[in-house]
N, C-alpha and C positions, 0 to 999 in steps of 0.2 A: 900676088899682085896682078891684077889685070890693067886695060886701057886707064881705065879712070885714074888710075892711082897719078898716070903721065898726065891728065888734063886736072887735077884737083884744083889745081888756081891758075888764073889769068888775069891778067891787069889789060888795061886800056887807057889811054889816054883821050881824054874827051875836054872840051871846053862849055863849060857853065855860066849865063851872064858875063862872060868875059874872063875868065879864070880859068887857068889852065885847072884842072882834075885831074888824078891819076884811079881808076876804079879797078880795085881790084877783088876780084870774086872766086868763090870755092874754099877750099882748104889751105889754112898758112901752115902748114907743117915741113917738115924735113922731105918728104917726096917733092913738091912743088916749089920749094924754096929757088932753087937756080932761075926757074925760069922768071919769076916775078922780081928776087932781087936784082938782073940783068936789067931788066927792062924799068924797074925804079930806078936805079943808078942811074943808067943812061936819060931819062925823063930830067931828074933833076941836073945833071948836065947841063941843058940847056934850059932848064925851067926859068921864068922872072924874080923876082925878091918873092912874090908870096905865091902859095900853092896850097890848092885841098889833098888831100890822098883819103879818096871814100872806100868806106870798108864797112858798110852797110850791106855789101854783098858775100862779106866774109861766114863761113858757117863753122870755122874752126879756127882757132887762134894759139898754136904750141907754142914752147919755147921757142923753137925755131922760127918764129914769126915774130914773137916778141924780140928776138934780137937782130931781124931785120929793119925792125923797127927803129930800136939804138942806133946801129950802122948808117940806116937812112937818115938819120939827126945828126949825124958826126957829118957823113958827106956832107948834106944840105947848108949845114954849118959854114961849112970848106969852102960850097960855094956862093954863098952869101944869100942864100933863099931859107923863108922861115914855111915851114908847112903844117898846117895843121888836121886834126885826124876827125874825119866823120863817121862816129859810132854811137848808135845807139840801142845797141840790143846786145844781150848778156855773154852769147858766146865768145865779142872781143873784148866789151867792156871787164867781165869778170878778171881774164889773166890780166890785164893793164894794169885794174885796179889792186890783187892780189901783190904785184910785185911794185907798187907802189909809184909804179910808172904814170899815173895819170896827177903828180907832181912834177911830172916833165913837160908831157905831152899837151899841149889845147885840144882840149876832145869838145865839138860839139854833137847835138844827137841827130844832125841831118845835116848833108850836102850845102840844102838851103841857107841855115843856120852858121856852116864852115864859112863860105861863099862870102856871106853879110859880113860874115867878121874880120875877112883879109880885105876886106875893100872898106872897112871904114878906118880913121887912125888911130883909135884907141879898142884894141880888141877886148872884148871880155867872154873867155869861156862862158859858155853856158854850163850849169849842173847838170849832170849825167849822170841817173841813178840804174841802178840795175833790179830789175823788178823782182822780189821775190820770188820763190818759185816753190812748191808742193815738190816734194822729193816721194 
């Protein structure tokens, strides 16, 4: 393990059009898990009824991510905010969709796309496919 392993992910809090965002970038794995679950908890803490959390900056998405994911829907739940998820590229769509989670989750495939859809009153996911890939 060198440095990296200690900065694989960082989240930030930024505001888009008026929406609070939480963006969180690098690796969801079990190394960087503490620092980004800390700092999503605490976000939605004080979040409003609706929020993005973008993950378009994500380039890994473990189990360990995936169940921060759950955890952050139970909080959010708790505290009466609905969030929904901006992904559009395979490394976090594939686990989502593998575990079946993206019958949970509102995934749209951009920020922009999240954004539109917690600010108008009738959300409707966008499709979010995962592109083939040559193996």
């Amino acid at each position: 393990m060198g440095e990296d392993s200690a900065a694989a992910a960082s989240a930030q809090a930024v505001t888009v059009d008026g929406v609070p965002v939480l963006r969180v970038v690098g690796e969801l794995d079990m190394t960087a898990l503490d620092t980004v679950r800390a700092e999503l908890l605490i976000w939605l803490d004080s979040a409003p009824e609706q929020v993005v959390i973008d993950l378009t900056g994500v380039t890994f998405m473990g189990s360990s991510g995936l169940a921060l994911l759950i955890e952050a829907a139970a909080h959010a739940d708790r505290c009466g905010v609905r969030f929904v998820l901006a992904a559009g590229h395979r490394e976090v769509l594939r686990p989502i969709q593998v575990t079946n989670l993206d019958e949970v989750f509102d995934l749209y495939p951009d920020v922009a796309q999240a954004v539109a859809a917690v600010t108008t009153t009738t959300p409707q996911p966008s499709p979010v496919e995962v592109e083939p890939q040559d193996v």
